[in-house]
N, C-alpha and C positions, 0 to 999 in steps of 0.2 A: 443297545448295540453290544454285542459280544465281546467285540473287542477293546473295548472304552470302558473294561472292569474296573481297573488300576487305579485308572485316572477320575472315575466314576468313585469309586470310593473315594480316595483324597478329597476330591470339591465336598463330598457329600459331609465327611467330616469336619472340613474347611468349616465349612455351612454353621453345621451343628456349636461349633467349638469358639463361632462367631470371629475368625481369626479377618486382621485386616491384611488381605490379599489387595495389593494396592493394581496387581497386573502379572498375566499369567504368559509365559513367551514359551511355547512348544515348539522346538528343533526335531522335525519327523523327514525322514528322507532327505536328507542334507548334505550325500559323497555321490550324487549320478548324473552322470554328465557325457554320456557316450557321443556328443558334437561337440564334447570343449566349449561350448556355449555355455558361460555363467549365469542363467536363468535361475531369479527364484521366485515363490511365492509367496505372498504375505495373503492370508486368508483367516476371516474373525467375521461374527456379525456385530461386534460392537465396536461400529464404523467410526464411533469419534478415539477410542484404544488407539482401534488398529490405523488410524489417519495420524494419528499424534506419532505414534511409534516411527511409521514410514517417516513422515517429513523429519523427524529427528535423525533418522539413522541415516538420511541422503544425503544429510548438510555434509556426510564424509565419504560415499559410495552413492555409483549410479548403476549400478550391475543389474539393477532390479524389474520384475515386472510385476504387476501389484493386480490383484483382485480381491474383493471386497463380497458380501452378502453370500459367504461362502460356508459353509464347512468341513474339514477338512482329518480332524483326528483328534486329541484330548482337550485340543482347548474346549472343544462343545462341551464337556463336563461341567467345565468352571464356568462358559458363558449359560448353562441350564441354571446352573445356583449363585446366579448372577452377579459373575467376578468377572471383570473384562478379562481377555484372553485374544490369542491369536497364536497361529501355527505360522512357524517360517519353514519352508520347502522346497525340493527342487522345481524346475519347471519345467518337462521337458514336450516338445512339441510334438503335433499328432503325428506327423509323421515319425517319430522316433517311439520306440516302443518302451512302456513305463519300465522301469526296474525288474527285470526279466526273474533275477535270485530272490527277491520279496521273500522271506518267512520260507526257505528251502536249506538245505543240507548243503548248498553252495552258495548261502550270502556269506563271503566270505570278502578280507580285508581289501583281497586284490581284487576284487571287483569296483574298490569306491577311489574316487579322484579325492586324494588328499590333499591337491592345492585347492580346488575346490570349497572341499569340506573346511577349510582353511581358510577362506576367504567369508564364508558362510558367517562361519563363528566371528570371525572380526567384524564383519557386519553389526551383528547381533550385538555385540559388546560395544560397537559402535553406536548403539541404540539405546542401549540401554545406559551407557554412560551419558548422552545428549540429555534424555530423560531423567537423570537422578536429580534428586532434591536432597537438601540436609533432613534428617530423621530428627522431630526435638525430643529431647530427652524426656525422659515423665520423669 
């Protein structure tokens, strides 16, 4: 995929470099919200990651809508060189049109909901602190 250069390298060197990526959490489109509707998505094919992530991150938010068996943008890198991964994203419904400024000369700051995007990221932090373990020292 053309556009999964970036992230395609990274896993790839991951890979090579044998690093222990214990979980890979990609924030792609995370400020659009043009219902005011706090829809996201949680999208990964490596269903027990992306199942462990959500039930951790709801025990402190319900905003959520959740899809599974999906892919969605860099975490397919790291779940190809098989590092769990998952992408969190907006969700926005058929009837509403996806992010109109996408990759244009007017995605610009005032286009994104930063209570939103701000709810997102706490999420997110929300999750991944449910998640943490102590690191043992070597």
């Amino acid at each position: 995929n053309p556009f999964l250069l970036g992230s395609s390298h990274a896993a790839t060197n991951a890979r090579a470099n044998n690093e222990n990526i214990i979980g890979m959490i990609n924030l792609d489109m995370i400020g659009y919200s043009p219902d005011d509707v706090y829809d996201i998505e949680i999208v990964g094919l490596d269903t027990n990651f992306t199942k462990y992530f959500y039930s951790k991150a709801n025990t402190n938010y319900s905003i959520i809508q959740y899809f599974l068996n999906e892919w969605a943008s860099d975490e397919h890198s790291f779940q190809r060189k098989g590092f769990p991964a998952l992408t969190i994203e907006e969700h926005t419904l058929p009837s509403v049109r996806s992010y109109p400024w996408y990759h244009s000369s007017e995605d610009l700051l005032n286009k994104i909901n930063i209570s939103f995007t701000s709810e997102v990221v706490k999420y997110t932090i929300s999750g991944i602190a449910q998640m943490a373990r102590p690191v043992k020292k070597k």
